[in-house]
PDB file of N, CA, C and O in Angstrom:
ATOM      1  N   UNK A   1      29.253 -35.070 -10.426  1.00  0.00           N
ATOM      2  CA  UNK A   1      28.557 -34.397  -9.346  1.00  0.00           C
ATOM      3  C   UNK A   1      27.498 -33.440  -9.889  1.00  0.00           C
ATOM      4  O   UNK A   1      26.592 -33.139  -9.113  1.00  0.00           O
ATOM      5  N   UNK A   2      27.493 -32.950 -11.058  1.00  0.00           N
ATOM      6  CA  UNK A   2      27.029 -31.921 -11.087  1.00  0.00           C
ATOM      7  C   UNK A   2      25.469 -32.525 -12.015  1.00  0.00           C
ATOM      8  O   UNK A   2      24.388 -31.965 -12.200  1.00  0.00           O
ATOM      9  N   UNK A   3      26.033 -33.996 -12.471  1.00  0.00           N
ATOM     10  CA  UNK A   3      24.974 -34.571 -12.889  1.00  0.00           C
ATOM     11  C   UNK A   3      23.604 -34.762 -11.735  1.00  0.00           C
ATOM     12  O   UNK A   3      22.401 -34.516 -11.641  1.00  0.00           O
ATOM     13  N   UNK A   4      24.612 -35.308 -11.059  1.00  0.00           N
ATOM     14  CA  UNK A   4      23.276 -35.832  -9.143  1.00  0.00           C
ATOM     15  C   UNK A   4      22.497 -34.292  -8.950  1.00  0.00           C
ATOM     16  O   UNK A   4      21.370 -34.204  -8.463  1.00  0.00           O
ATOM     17  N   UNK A   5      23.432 -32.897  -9.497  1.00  0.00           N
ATOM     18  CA  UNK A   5      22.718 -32.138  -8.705  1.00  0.00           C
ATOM     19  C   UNK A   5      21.609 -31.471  -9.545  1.00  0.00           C
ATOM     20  O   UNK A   5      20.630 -30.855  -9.123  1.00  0.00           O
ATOM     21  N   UNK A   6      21.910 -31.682 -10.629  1.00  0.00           N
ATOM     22  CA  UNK A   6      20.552 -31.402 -12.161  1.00  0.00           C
ATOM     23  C   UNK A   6      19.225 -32.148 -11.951  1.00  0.00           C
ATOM     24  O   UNK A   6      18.046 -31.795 -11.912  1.00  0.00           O
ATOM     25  N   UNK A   7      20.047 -33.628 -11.799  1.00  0.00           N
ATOM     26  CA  UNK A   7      18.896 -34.280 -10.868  1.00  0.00           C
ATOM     27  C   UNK A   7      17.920 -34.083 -10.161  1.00  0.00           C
ATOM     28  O   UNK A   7      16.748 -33.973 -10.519  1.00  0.00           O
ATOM     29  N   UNK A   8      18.492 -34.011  -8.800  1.00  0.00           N
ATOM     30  CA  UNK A   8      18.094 -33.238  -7.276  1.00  0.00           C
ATOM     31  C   UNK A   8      17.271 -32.263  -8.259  1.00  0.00           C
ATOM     32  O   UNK A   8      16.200 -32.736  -8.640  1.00  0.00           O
ATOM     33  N   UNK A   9      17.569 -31.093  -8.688  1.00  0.00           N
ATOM     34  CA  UNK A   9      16.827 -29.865  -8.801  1.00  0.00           C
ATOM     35  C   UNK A   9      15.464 -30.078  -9.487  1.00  0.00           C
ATOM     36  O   UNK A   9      14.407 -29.639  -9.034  1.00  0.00           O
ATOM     37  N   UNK A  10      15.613 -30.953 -10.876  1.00  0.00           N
ATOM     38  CA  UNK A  10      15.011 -31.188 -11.952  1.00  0.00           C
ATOM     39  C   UNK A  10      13.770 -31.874 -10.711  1.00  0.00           C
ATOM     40  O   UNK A  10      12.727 -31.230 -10.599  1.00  0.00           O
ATOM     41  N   UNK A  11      13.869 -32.605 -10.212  1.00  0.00           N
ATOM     42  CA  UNK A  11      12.788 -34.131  -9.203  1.00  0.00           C
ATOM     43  C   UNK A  11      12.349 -32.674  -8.228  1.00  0.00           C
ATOM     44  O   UNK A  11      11.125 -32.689  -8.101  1.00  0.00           O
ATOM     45  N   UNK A  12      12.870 -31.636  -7.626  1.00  0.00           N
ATOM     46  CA  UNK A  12      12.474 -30.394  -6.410  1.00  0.00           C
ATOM     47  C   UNK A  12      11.803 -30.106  -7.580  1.00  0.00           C
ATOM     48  O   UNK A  12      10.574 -30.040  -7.546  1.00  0.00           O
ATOM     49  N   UNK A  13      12.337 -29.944  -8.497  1.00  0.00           N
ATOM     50  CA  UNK A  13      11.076 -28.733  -9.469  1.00  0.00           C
ATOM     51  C   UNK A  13       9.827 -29.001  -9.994  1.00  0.00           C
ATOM     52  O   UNK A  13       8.941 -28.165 -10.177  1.00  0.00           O
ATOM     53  N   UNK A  14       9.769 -30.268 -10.249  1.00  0.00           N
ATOM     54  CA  UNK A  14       8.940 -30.975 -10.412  1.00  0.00           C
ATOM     55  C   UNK A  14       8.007 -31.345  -8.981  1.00  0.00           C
ATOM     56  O   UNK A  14       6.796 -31.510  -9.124  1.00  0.00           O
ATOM     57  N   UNK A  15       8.321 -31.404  -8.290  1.00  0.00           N
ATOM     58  CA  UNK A  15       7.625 -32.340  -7.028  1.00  0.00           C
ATOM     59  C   UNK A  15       6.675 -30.521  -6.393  1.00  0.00           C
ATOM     60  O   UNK A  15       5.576 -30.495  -5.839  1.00  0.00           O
ATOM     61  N   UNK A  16       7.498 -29.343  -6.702  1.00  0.00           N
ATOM     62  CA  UNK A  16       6.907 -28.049  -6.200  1.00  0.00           C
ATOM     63  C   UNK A  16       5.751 -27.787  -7.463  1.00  0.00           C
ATOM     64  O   UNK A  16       4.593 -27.380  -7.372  1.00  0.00           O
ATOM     65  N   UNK A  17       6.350 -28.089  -8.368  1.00  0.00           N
ATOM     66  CA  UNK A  17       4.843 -28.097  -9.675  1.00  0.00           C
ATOM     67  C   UNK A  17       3.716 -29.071  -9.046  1.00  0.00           C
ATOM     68  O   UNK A  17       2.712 -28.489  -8.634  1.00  0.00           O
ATOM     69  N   UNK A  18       3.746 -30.256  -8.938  1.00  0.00           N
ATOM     70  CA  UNK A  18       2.536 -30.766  -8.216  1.00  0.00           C
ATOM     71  C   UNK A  18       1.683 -30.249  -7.422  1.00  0.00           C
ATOM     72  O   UNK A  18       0.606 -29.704  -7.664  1.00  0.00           O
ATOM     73  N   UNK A  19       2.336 -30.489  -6.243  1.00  0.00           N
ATOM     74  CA  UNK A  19       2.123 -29.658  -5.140  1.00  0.00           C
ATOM     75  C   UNK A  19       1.290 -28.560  -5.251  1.00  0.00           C
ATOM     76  O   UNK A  19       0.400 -28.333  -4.432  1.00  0.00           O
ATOM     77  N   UNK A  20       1.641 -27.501  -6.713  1.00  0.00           N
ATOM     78  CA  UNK A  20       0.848 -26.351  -6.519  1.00  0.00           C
ATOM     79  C   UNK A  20      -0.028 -26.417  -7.358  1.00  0.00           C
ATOM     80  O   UNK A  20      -0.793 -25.454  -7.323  1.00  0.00           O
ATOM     81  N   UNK A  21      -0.316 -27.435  -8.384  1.00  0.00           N
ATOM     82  CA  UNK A  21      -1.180 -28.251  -9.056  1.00  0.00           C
ATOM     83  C   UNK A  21      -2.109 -28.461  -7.885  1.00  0.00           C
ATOM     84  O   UNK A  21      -2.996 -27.689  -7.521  1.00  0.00           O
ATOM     85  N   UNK A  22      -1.767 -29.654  -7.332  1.00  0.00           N
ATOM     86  CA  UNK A  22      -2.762 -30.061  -6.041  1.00  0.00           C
ATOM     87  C   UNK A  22      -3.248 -29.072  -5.409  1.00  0.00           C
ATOM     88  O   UNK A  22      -4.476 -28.988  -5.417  1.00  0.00           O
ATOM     89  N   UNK A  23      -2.592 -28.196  -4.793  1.00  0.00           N
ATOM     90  CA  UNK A  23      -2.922 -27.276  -4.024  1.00  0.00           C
ATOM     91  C   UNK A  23      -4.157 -26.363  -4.805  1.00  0.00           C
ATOM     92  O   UNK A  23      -5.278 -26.355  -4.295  1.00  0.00           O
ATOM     93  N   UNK A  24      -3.893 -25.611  -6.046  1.00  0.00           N
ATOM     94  CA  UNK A  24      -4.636 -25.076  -6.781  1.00  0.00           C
ATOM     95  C   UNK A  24      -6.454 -26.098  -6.997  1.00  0.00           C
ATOM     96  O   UNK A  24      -7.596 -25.640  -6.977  1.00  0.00           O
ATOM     97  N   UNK A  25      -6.105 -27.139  -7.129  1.00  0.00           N
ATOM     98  CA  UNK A  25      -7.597 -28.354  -7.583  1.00  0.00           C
ATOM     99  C   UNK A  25      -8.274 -28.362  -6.398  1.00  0.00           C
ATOM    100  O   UNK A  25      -9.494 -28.205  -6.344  1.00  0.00           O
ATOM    101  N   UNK A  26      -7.455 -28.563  -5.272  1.00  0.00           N
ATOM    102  CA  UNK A  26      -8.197 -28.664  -3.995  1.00  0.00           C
ATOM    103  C   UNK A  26      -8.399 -27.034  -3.890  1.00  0.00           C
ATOM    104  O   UNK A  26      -9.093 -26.850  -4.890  1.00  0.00           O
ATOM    105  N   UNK A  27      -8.257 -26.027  -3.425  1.00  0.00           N
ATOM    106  CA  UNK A  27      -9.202 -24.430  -3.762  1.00  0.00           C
ATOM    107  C   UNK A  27     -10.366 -24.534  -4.186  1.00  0.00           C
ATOM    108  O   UNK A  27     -11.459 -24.316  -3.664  1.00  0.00           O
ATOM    109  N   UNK A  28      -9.821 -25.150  -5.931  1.00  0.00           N
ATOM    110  CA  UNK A  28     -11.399 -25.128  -6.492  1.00  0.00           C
ATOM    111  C   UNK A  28     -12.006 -25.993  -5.858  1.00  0.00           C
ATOM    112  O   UNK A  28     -13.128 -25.699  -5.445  1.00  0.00           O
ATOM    113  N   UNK A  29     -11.674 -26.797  -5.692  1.00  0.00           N
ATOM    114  CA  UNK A  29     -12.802 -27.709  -5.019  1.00  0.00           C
ATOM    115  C   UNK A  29     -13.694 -27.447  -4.102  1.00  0.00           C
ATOM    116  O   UNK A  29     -14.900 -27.694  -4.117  1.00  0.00           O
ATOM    117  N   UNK A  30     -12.910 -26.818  -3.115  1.00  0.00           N
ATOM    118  CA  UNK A  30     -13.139 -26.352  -1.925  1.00  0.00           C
ATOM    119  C   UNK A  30     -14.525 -24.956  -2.502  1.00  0.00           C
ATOM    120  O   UNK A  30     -15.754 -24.904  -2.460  1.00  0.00           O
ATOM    121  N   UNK A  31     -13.586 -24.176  -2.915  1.00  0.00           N
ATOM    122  CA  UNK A  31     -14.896 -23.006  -3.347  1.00  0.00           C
ATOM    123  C   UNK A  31     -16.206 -23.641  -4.287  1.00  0.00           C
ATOM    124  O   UNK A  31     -17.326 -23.132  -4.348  1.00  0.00           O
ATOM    125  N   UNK A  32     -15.838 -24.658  -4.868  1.00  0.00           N
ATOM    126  CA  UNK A  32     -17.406 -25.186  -5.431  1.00  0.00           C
ATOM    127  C   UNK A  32     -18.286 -25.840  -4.365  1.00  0.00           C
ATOM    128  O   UNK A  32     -19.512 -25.769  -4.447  1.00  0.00           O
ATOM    129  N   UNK A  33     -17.772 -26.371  -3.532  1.00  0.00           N
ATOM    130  CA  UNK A  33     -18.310 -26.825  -2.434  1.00  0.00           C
ATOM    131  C   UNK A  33     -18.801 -26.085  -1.626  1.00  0.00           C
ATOM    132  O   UNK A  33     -19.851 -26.343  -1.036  1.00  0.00           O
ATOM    133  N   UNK A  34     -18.130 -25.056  -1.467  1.00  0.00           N
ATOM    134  CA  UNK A  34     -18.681 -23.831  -0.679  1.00  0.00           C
ATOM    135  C   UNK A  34     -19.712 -23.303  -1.166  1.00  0.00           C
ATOM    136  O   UNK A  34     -20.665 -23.339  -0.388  1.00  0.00           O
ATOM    137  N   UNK A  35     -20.035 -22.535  -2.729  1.00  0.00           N
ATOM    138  CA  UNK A  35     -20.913 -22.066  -2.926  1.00  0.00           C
ATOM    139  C   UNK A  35     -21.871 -23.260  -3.443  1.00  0.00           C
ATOM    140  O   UNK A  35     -22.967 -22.929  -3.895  1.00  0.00           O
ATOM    141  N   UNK A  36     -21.579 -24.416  -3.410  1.00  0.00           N
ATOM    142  CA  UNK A  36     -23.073 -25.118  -3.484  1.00  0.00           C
ATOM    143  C   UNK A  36     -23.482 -25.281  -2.533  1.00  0.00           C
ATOM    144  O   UNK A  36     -24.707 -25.358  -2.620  1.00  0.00           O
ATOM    145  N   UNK A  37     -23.009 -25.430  -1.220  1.00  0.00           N
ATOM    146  CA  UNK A  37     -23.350 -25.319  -0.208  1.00  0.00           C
ATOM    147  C   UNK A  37     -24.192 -24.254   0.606  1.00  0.00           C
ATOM    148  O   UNK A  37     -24.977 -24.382   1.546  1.00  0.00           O
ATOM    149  N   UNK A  38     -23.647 -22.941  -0.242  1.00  0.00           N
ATOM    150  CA  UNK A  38     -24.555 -21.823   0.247  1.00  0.00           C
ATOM    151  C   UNK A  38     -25.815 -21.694  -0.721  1.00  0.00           C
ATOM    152  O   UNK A  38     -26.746 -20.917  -0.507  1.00  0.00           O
ATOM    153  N   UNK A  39     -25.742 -22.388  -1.602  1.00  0.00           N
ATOM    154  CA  UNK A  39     -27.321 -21.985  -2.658  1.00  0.00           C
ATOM    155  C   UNK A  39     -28.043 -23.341  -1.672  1.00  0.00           C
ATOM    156  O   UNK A  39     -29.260 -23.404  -1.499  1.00  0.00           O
ATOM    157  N   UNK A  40     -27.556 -23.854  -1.381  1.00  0.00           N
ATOM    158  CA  UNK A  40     -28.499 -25.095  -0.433  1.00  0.00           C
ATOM    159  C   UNK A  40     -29.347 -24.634   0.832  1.00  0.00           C
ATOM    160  O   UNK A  40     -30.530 -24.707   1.162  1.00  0.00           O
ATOM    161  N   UNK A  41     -27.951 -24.025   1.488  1.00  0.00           N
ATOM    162  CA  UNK A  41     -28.406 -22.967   2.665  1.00  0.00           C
ATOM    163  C   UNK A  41     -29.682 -21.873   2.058  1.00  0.00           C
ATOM    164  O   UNK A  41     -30.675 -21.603   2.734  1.00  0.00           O
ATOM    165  N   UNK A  42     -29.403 -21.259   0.512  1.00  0.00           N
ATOM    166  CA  UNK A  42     -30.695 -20.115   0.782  1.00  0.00           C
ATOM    167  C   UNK A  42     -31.809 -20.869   0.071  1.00  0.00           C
ATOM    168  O   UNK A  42     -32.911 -20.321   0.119  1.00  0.00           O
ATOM    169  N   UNK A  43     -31.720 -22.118  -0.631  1.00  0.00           N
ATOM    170  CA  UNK A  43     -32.822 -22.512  -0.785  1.00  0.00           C
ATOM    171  C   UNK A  43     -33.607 -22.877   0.227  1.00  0.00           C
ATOM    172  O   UNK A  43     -34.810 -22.906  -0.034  1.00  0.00           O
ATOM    173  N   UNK A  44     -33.222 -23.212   1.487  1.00  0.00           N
ATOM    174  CA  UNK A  44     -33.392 -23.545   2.275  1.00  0.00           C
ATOM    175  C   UNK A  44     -34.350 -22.282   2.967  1.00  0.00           C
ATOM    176  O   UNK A  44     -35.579 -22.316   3.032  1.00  0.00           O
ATOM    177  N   UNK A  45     -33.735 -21.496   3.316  1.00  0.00           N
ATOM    178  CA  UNK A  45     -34.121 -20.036   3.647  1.00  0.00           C
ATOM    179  C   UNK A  45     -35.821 -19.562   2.644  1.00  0.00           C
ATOM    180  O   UNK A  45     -36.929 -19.318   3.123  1.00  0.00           O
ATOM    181  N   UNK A  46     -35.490 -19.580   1.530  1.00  0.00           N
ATOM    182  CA  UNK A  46     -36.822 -19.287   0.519  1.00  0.00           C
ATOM    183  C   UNK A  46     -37.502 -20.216   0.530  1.00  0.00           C
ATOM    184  O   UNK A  46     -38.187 -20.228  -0.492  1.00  0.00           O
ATOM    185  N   UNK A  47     -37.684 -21.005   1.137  1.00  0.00           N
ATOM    186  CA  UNK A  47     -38.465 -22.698   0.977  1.00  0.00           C
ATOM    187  C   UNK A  47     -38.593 -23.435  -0.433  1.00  0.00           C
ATOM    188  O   UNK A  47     -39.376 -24.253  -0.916  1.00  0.00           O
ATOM    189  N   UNK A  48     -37.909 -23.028  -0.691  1.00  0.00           N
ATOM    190  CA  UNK A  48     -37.542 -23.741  -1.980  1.00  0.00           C
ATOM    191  C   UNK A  48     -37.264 -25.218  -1.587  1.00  0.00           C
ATOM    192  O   UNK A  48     -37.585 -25.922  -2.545  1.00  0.00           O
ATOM    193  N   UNK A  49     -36.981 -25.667  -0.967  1.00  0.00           N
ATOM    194  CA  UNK A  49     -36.946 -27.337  -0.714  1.00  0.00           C
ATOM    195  C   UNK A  49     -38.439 -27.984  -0.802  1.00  0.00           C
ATOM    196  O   UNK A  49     -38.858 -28.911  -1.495  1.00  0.00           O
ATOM    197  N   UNK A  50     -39.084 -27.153   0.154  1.00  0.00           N
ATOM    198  CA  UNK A  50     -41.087 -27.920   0.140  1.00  0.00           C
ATOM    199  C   UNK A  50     -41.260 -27.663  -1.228  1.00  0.00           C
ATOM    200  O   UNK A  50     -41.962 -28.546  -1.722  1.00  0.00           O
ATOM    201  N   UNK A  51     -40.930 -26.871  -1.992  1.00  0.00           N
ATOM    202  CA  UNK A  51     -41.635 -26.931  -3.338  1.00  0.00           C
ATOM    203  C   UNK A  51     -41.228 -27.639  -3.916  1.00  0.00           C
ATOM    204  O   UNK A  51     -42.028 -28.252  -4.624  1.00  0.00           O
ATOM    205  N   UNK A  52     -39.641 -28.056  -4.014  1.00  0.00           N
ATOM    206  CA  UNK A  52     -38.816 -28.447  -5.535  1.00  0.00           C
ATOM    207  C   UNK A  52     -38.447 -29.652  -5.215  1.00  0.00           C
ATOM    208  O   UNK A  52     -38.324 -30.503  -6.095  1.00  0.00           O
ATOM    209  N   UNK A  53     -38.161 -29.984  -3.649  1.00  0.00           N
ATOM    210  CA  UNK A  53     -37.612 -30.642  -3.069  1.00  0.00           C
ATOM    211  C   UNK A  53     -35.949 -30.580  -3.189  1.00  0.00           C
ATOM    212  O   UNK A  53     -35.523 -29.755  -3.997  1.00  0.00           O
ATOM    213  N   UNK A  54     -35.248 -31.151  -2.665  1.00  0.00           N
ATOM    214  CA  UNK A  54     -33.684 -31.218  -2.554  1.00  0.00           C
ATOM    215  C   UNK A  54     -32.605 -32.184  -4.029  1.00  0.00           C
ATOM    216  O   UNK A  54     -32.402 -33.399  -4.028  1.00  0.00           O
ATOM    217  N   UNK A  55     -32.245 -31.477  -4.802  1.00  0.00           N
ATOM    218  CA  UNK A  55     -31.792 -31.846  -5.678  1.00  0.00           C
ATOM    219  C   UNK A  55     -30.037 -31.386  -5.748  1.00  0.00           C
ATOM    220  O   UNK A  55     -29.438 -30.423  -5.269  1.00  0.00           O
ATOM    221  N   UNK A  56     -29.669 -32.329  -6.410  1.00  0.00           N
ATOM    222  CA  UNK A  56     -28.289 -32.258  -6.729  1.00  0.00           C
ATOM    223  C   UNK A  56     -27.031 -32.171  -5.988  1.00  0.00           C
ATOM    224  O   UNK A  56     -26.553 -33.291  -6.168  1.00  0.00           O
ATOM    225  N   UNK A  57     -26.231 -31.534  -5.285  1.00  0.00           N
ATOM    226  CA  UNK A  57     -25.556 -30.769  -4.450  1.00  0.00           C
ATOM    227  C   UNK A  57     -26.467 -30.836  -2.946  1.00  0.00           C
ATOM    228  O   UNK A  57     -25.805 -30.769  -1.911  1.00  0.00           O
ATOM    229  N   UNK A  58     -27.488 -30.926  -2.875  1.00  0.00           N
ATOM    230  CA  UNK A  58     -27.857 -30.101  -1.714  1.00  0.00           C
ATOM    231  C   UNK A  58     -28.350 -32.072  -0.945  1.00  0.00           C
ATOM    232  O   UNK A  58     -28.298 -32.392   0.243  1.00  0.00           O
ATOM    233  N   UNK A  59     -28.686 -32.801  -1.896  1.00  0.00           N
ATOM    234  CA  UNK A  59     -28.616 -33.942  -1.104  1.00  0.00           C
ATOM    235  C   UNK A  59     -27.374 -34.278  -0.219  1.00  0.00           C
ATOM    236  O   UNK A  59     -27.385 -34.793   0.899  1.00  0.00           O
ATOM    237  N   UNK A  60     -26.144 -33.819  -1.068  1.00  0.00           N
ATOM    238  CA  UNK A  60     -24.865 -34.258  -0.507  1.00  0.00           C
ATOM    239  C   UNK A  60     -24.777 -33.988   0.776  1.00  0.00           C
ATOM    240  O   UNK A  60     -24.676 -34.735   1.749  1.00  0.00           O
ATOM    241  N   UNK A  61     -24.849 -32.333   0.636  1.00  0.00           N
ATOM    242  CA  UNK A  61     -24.121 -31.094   1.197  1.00  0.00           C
ATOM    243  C   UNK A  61     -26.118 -31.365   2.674  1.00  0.00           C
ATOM    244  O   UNK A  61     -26.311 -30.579   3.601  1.00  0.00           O
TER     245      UNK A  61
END
């Protein structure tokens, strides 16, 4: 019994490490997206697009 329950714990402990793996990658993700998104927005603002035109990030976004 006590084998099944080393188990159980060992597969929970593991499966909560992912999870906050994942959780942590998607953040960053999220905040790179965000601030490329806002240098798009103020290029936008400075007209920096008519001059340089739209590069990188800002085609996406």
């Amino acid at each position: 019994m006590d084998e099944v329950m080393d188990w159980i714990r060992h597969r929970l402990q593991t499966f909560v490490a992912l999870i906050s793996i994942w959780g942590t990658l998607l953040f960053c993700a999220y905040a790179i997206l965000d601030y490329e998104a806002d240098q798009c927005h103020y290029r936008d603002i400075r007209g920096f697009d008519e001059v340089l035109g739209k590069t990188g990030w800002c085609r996406v976004l």
